[in-house]
ROSE-4610 file (N, C-alpha, C; in Angstrom, 1 decimal, always signed):
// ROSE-4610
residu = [X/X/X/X/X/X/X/X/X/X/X/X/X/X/X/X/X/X/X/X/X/X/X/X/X/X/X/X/X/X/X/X/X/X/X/X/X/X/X/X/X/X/X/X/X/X/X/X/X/X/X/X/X/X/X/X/X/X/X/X/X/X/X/X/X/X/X/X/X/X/X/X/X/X/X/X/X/X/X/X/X/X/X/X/X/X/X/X/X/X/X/X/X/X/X/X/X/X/X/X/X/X/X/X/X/X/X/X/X/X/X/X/X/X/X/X/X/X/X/X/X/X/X/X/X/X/X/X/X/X/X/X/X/X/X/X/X/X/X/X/X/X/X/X/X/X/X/X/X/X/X/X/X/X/X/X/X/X/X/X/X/X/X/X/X/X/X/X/X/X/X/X/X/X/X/X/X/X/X/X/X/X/X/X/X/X/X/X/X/X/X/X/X/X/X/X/X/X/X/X/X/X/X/X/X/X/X/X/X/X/X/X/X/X/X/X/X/X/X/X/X/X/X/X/X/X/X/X/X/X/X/X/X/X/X/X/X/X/X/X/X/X/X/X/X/X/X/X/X/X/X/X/X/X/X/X/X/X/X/X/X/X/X/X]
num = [1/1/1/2/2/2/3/3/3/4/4/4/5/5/5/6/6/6/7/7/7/8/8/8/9/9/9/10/10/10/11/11/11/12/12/12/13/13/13/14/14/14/15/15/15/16/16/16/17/17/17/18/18/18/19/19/19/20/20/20/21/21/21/22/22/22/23/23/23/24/24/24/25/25/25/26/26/26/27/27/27/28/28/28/29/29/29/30/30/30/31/31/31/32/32/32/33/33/33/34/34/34/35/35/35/36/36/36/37/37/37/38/38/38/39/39/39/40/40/40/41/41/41/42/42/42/43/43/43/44/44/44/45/45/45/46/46/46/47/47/47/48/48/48/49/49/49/50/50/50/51/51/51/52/52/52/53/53/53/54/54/54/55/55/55/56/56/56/57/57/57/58/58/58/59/59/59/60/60/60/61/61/61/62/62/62/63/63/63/64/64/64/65/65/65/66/66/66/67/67/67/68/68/68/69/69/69/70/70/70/71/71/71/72/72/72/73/73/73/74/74/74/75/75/75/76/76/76/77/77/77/78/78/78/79/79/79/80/80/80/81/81/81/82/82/82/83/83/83/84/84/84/85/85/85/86/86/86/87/87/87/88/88/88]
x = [-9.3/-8.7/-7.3/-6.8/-4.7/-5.3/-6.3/-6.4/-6.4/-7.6/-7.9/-6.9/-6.2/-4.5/-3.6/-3.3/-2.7/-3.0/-4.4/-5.3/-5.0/-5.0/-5.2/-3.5/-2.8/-1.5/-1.2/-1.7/-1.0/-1.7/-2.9/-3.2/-3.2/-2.6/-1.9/-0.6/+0.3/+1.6/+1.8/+0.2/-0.1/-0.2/-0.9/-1.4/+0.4/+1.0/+2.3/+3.2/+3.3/+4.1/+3.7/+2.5/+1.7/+0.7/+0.7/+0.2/-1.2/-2.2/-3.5/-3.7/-4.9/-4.9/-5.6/-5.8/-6.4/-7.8/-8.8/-10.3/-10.1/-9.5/-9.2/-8.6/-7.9/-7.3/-8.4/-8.7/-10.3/-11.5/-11.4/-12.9/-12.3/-11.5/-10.6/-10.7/-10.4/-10.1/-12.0/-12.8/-14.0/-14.7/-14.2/-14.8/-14.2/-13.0/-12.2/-12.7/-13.7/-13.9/-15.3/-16.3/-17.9/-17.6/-16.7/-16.3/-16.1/-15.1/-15.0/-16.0/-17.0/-17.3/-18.5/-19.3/-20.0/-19.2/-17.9/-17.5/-16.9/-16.9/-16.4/-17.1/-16.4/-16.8/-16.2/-16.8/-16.9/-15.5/-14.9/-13.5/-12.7/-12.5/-12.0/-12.2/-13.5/-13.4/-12.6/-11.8/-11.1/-9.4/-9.4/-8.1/-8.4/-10.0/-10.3/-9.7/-10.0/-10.0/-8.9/-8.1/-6.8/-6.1/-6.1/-5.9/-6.3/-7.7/-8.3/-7.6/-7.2/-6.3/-5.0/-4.5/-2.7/-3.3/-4.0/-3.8/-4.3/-5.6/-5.5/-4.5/-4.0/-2.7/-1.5/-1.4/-0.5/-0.9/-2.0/-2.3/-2.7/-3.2/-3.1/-1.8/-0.8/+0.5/+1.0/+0.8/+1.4/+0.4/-1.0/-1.4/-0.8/-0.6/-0.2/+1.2/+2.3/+3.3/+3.9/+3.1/+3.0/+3.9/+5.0/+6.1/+7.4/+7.1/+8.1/+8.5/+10.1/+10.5/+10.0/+10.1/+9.8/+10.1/+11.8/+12.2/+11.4/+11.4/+10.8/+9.4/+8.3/+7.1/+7.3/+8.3/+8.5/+8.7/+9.7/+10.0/+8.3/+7.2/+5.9/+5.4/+5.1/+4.5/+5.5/+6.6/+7.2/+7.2/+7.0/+6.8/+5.2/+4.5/+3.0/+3.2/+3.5/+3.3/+4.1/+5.5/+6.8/+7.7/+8.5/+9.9/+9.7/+8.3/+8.7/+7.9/+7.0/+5.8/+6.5/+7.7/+8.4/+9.0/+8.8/+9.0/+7.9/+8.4/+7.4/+7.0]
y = [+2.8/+2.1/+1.6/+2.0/+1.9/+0.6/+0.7/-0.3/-1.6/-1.5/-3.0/-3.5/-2.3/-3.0/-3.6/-2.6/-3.2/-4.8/-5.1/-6.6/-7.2/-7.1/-7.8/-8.3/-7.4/-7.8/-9.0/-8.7/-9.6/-11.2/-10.8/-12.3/-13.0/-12.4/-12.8/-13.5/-12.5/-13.0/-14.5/-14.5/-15.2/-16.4/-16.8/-17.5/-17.9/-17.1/-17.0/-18.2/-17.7/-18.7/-19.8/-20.1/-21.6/-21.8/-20.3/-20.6/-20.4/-19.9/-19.6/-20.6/-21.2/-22.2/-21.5/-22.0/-21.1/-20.8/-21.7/-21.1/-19.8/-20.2/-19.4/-18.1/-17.9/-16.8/-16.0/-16.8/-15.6/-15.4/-16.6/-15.8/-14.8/-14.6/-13.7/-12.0/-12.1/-11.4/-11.1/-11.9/-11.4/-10.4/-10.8/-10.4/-9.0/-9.0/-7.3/-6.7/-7.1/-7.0/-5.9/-7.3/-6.6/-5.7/-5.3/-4.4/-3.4/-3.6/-2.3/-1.1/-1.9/-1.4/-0.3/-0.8/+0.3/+1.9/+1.7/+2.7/+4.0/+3.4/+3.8/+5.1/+5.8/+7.0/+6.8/+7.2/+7.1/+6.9/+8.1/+7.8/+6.9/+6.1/+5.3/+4.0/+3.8/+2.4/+2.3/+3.1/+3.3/+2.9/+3.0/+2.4/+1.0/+1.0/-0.4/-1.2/-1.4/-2.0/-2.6/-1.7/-1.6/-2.3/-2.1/-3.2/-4.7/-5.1/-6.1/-6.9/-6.1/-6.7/-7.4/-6.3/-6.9/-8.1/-7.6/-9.5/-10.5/-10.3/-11.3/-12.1/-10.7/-11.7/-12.4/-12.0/-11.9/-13.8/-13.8/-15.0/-16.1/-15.9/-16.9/-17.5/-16.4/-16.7/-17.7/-17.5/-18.3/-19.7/-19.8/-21.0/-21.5/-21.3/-21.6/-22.4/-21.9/-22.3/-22.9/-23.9/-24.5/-25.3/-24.9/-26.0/-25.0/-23.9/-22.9/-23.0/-22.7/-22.0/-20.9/-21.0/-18.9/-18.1/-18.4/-16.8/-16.2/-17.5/-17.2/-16.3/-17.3/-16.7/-15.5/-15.2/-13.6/-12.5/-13.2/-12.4/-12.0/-13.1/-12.7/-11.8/-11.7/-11.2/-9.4/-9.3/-8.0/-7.6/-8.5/-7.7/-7.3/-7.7/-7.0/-5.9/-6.1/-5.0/-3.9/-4.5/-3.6/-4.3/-3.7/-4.5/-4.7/-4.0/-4.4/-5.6/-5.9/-7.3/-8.4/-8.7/-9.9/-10.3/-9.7/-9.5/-9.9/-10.5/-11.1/-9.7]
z = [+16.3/+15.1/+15.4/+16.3/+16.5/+17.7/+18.1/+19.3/+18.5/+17.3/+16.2/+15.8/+15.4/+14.3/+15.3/+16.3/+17.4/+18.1/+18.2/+18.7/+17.3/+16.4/+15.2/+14.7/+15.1/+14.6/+15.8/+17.1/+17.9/+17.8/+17.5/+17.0/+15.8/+14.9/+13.6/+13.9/+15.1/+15.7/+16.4/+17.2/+18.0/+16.9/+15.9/+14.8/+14.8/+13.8/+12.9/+14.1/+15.3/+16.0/+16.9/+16.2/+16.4/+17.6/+18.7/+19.4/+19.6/+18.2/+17.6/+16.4/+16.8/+15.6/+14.4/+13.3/+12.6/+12.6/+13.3/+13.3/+14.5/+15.4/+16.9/+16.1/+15.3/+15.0/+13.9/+13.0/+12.3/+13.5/+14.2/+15.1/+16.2/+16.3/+17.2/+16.4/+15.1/+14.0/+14.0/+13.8/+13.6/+14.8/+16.0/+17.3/+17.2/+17.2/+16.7/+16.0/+14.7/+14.0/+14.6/+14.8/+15.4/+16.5/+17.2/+18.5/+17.7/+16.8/+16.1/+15.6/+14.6/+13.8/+14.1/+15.2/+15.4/+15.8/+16.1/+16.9/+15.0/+14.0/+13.0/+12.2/+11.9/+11.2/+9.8/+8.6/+7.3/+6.8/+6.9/+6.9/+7.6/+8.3/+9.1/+8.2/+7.3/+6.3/+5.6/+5.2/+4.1/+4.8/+6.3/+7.0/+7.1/+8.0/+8.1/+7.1/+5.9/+4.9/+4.5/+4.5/+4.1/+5.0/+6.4/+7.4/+7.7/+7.3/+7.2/+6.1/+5.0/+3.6/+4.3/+4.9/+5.4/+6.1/+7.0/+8.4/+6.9/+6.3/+5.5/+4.6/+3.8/+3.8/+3.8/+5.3/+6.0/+6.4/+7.1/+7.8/+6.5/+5.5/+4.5/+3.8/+3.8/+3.3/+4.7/+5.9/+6.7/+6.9/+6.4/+5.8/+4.9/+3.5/+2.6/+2.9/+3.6/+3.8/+5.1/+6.1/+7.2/+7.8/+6.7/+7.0/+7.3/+6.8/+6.1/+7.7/+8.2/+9.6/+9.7/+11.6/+11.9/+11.5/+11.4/+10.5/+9.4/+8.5/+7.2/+7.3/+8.1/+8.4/+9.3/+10.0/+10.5/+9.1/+8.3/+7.1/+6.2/+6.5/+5.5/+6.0/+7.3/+7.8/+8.1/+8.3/+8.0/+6.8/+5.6/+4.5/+4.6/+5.0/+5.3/+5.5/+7.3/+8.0/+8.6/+7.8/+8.5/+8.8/+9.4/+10.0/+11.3/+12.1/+13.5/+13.6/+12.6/+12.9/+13.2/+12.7/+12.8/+14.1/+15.1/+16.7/+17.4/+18.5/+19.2/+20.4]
């Protein structure tokens, strides 16, 4: 599960500073996704989920606003995920 959030944040990052386009970044997110899921135990959906929520939206707030500078879109994305998400 720390490995998903881990891949999932970096290609959210990767999205955030232009260098993932947006189909490339959900099918990237989905592949994380199908690797994951067999490996999951009952309790673990209940993080999944909750995780799947932040990248979502995290990465639609940085669609939504495509003009916004990096700082700014560093700032969305640490309000998601923390203060350290906004680092490359």
């Amino acid at each position: 599960m720390k490995v998903y959030e881990r891949e999932t944040h970096e290609i959210a990052k990767r999205f955030l500073d232009r260098r993932l386009s947006f189909p490339d970044c959900i099918a990237a997110q989905d592949a994380g996704l199908a690797a994951l899921m067999p490996t999951l135990t009952g309790e673990q959906i209940a993080r999944l989920r909750a995780v799947m929520l932040a990248n979502n939206e995290t990465v639609m707030m940085i669609v939504e606003r495509p003009q916004a500078k990096v700082s700014n879109r560093r700032r969305l994305a640490a309000a998601v995920w923390g203060p350290s998400a906004g680092t490359s």
